[in-house]
C-alpha positions in Angstrom: 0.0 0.0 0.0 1.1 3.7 -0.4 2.5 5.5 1.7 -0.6 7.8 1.8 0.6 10.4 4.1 4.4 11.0 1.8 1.6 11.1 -1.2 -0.7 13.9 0.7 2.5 16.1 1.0 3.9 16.0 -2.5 0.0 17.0 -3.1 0.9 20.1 -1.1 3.9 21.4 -2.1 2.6 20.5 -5.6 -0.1 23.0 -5.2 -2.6 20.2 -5.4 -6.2 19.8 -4.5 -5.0 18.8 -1.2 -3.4 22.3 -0.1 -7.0 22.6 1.5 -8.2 25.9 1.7 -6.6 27.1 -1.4 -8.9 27.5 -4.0 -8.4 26.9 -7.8 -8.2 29.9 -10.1 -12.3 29.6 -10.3 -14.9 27.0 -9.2 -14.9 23.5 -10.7 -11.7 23.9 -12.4 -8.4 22.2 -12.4 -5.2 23.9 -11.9 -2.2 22.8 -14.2 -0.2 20.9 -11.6 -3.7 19.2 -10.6 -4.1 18.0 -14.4 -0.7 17.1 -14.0 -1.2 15.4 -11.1 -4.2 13.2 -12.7 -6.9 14.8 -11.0 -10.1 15.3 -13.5 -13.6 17.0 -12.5 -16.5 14.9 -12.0 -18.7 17.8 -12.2 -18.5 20.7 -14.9 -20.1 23.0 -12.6 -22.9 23.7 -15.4 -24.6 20.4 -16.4 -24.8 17.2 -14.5 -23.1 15.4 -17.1 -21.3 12.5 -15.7 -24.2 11.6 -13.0 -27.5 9.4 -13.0 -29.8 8.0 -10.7 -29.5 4.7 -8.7 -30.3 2.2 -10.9 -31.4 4.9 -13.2 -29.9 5.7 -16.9 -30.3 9.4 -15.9 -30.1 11.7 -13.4 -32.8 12.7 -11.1 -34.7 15.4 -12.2 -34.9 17.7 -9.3 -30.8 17.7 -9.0 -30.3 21.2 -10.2 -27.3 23.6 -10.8 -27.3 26.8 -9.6 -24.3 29.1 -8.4 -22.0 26.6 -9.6 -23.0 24.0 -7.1 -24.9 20.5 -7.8 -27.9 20.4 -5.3 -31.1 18.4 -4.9 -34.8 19.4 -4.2 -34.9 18.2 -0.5 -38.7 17.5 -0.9 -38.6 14.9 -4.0 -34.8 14.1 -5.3 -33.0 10.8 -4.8 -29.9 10.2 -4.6 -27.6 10.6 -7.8 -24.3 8.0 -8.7 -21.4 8.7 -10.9 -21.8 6.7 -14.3 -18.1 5.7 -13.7 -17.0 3.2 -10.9 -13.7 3.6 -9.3 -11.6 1.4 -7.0 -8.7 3.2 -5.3 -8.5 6.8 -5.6 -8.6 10.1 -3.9 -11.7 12.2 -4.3 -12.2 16.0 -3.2 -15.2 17.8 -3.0 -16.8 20.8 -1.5 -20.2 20.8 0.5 -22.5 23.2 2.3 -25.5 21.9 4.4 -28.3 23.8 5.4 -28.8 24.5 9.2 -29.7 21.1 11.0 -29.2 19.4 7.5 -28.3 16.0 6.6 -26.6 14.3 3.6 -23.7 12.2 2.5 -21.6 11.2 0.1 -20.8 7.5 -0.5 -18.1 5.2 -2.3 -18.0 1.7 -3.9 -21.5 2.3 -4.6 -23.3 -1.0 -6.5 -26.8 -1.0 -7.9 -27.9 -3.9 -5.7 -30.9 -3.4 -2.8 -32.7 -0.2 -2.6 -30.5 2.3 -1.7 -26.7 3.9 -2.3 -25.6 3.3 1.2 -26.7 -0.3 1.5 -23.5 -0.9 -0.4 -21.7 2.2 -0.3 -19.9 3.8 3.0 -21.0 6.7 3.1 -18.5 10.0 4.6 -21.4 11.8 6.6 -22.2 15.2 5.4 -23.8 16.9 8.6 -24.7 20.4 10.6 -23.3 19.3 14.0 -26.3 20.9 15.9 -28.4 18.5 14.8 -27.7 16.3 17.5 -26.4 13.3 16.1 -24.7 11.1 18.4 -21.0 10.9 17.1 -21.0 7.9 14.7 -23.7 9.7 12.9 -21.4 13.2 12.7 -19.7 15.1 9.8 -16.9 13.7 8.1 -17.0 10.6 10.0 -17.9 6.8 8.3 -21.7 6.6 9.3 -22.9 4.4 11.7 -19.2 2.5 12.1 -16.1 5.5 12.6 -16.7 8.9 14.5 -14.6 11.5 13.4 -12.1 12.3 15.7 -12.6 16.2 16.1 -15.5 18.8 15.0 -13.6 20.4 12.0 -16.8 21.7 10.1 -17.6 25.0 9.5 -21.0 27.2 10.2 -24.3 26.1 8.3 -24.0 27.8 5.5 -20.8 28.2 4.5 -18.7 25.6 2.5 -16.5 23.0 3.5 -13.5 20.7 2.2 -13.8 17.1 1.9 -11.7 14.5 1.0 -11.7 10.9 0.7 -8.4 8.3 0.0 -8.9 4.5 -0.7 -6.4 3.1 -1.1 -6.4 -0.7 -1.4 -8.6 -0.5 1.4 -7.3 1.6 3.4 -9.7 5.0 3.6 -9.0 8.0 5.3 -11.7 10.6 5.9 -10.8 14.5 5.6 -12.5 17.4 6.6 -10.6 20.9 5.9 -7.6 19.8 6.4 -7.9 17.3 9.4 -7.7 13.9 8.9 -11.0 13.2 10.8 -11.6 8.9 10.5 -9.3 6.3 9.6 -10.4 2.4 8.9 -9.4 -0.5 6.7 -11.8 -2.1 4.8 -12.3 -6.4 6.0 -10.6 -5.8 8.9 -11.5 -7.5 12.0 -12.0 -4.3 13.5 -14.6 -3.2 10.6 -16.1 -6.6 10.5 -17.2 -6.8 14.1 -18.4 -3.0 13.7 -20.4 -3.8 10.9 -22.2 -7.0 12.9 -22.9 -4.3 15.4 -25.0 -1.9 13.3 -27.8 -1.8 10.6 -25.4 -2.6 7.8 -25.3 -6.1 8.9 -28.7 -6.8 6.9 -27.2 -6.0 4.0 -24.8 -8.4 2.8 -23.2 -6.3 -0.3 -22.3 -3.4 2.2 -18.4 -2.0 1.6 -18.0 -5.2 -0.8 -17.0 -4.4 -4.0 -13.9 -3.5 -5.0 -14.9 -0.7 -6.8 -18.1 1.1 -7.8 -20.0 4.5 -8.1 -19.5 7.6 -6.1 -23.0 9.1 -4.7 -25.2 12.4 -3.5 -27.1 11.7 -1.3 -30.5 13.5 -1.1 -31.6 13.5 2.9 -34.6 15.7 2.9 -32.1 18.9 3.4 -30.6 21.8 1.5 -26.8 21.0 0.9 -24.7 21.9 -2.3 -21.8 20.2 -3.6 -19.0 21.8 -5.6 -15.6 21.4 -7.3 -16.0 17.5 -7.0 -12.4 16.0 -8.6 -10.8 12.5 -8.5 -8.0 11.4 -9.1 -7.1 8.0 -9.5 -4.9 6.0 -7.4 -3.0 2.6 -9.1 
């Protein structure tokens, strides 16, 4: 496996996605060094090319773009997956929630059962306040990791995620703090999956690769300048 945290550096000093708070020259765009780097958008900031519904050939309809962010209507949207599936990689992505707002964005996605995270982990998208206790808050794995510290910001205001797997090994990000931290099959993540709801679903966290999803929660949140790049 990689050393993950030599690779997070050389992101820095390369002026990559990583350097966390430092945006690109506009929204949903790639710098030279990140194209260089092998990063590529997965949303053009205008369209929702690239996206589709769960076991859907397109995307919902009430996903809209506005302000250069990819949101849902809270009231009727469903979640939205990537058409591409993807394996190891590092993904980075911008998201604002609304005040007491829940969403989520999950990986290794597969269109079996009835819903993205019944496969997918999901890296909890979350305003703090709402109360959830700490398996259940932002930037942690849901329902299996806590994160380690609050690092969100206000309702409201936009924050920087990332996710690395890496032959699975997955590390959670949340402006700039490395928030979770699990491997994939361990024992560790075996006996916490027995422990929680993910247990009835057989296919949860096992493929190898899959989609990358939205999630729709009945909340406002906006996701922007969503970029992967892939990791060998």
């Amino acid at each position: 496996m990689k050393t993950l945290t030599l690779a997070l550096t050389l992101a820095v000093l390369a002026g990559g996605a990583f350097a966390a708070d430092r945006p690109t020259a506009a929204p949903n765009t790639l710098t030279a060094a990140e194209e260089a780097m092998g990063w590529r958008l997965l949303f053009d900031g205008r369209t929702t090319a690239g996206w589709k519904g769960f076991k859907s050939p397109a995307p919902d309809a009430g996903w809209r773009v506005g302000d250069g962010a990819l949101s849902p209507d809270p009231k009727t949207s469903k979640d939205i997956v990537t058409k591409g599936a993807y394996g190891n990689f590092e993904l980075s992505f911008e998201w604002k929630i609304s005040p007491m707002g829940n969403s989520g964005v999950m990986f290794h996605v597969i269109e079996v059962g009835d819903e993205t995270y019944q496969s997918g982990p999901e890296y909890q998208v979350l305003d703090n306040a709402h109360g959830e206790p700490p398996l259940q808050r932002a930037g942690g794995l849901y329902g299996l990791y806590a994160p380690t510290t609050d690092a969100t910001r206000p309702p409201g205001a936009f924050n920087q995620g990332r996710i690395i797997v890496d032959h699975g090994h997955v590390e959670h990000w949340l402006n700039g703090v490395k928030v979770a931290e699990y491997e994939i099959g361990s024992a560790d993540f075996k006996a916490r999956v027995a422990a929680s709801k993910f247990r009835q679903w057989p296919q949860f966290a096992s493929g190898a690769t899959g989609a990358i999803a939205l999630q729709c929660h009945g909340s406002d949140v906006a996701f922007r300048n969503l970029k992967i790049r892939v990791l060998k």
